[in-house]
N, C-alpha and C positions, 0 to 999 in steps of 0.2 A: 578463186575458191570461195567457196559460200560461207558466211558468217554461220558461226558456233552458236549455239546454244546459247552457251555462256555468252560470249559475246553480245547477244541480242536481249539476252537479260539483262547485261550491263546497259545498255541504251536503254530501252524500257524503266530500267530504275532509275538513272541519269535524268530521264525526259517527268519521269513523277516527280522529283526529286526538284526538278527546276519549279514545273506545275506547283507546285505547294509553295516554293518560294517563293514565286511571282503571285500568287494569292496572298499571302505573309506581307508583302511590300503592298500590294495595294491596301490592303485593309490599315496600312500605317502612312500612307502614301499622302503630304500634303493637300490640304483642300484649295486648290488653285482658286474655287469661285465662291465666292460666299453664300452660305446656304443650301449647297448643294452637293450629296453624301458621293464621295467617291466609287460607292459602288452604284450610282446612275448613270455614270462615264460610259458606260457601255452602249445603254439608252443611247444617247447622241449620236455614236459611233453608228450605229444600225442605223440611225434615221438621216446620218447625212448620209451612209451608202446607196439607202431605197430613194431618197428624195424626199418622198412621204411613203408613213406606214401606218395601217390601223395596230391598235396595242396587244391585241392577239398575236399579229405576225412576230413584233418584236417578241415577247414572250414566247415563241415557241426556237425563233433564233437564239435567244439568249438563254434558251432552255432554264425559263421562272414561270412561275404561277404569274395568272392574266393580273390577279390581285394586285400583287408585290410591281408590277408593271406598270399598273394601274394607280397607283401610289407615287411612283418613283415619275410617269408623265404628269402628273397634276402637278407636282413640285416643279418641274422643270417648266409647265406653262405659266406655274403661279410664277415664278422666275423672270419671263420675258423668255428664253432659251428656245422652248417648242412654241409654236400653236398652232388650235384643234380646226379643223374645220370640216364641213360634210363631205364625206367620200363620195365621189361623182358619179362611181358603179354601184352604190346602195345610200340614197340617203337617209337609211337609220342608223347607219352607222359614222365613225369619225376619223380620220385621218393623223398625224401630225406630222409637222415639219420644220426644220430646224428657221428659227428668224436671223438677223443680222447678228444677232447677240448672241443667241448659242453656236453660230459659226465662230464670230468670234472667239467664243469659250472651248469650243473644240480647238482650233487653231495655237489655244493659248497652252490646253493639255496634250497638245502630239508636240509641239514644241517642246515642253517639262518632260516629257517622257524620252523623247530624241535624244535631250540634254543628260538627263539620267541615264540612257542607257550608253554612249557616248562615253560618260565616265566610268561605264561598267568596262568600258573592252579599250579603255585607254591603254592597254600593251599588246592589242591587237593590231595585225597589219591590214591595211585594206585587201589585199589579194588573199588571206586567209579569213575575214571576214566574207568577202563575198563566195569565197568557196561554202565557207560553213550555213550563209542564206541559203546558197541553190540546193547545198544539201536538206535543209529544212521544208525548202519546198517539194524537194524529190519523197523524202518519207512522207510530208502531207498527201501528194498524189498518189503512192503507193497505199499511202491507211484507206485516202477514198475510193480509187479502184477495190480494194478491201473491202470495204463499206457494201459497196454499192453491189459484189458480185454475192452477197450474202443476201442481198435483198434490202439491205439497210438504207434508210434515206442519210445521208450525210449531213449537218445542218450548214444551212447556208453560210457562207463566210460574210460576218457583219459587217468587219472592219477592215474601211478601203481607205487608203492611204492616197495622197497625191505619188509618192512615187513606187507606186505600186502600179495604179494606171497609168503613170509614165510608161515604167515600163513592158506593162501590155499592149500598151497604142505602139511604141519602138517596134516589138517583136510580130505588130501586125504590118508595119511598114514593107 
């Protein structure tokens, strides 16, 4: 039988409801690196998935003004974390990409966050947590079929996990 109305209200609200509190937590969310505001964590993320990115792309992934992007990369190359270098298809333009040390610093926030959320579902079981993943990923493919059959561009997904391409390379096996 098809989910109610109601029903689908309650998820929509449920899924806002999370949305606002996983914003609420980052905005109070430990600063794992010194000098570097937790809301440029994103930054990283994007840039270790592309490899290298000019600050437009990130910016239109992270759906932020070029500015506030633009801001948050200079901090992070003033850092050691990124650096710029001439994009090889335009060179007036500039590139960046994560160095040893913003690897490391990524490595060091999916870890904090793994460990954080690990003690969010400490009275979860693992076969109903990964029920609840696949389902998370089923409404994502549903919203972007959605998206996408409306004419809508989806944005890109930024952040890639090691076991995420795990297990997309497994299911390509």
């Amino acid at each position: 039988m098809a989910v109610s109305k109601d029903e689908a209200n309650d998820v929509f609200l449920g899924l806002l409801r999370v949305q606002k509190l996983l914003v609420a937590a980052r905005n109070t969310a430990p600063r794992l690196e010194d000098g570097v505001d937790v809301t440029a964590y994103p930054v990283l993320f994007v840039v270790a998935g592309a490899g290298t990115a000019r600050i437009s792309d990130i910016a239109t992934t992270l759906h932020n003004d070029v500015s506030t992007v633009s801001r948050q990369v200079s901090s992070l190359v003033g850092l050691e974390l990124l650096e710029k270098s001439a994009d090889p298809n335009d060179g007036r333009a500039s590139v960046v990409s994560l160095t040893e040390r913003g690897r490391a610093a990524l490595d060091r926030i999916q870890a904090s966050r793994a460990e954080w959320f690990q003690g969010l579902l400490s009275d979860w079981e693992s076969p109903e947590t990964a029920a609840f993943v696949e389902r998370l990923r089923e409404l994502g493919d549903v919203l972007d079929a959605n998206l996408r059959a409306r004419g809508a561009a989806p944005p890109p997904m930024p952040f890639h996990t090691s076991r995420l391409l795990q297990d997309q390379t497994q299911k390509e096996d």
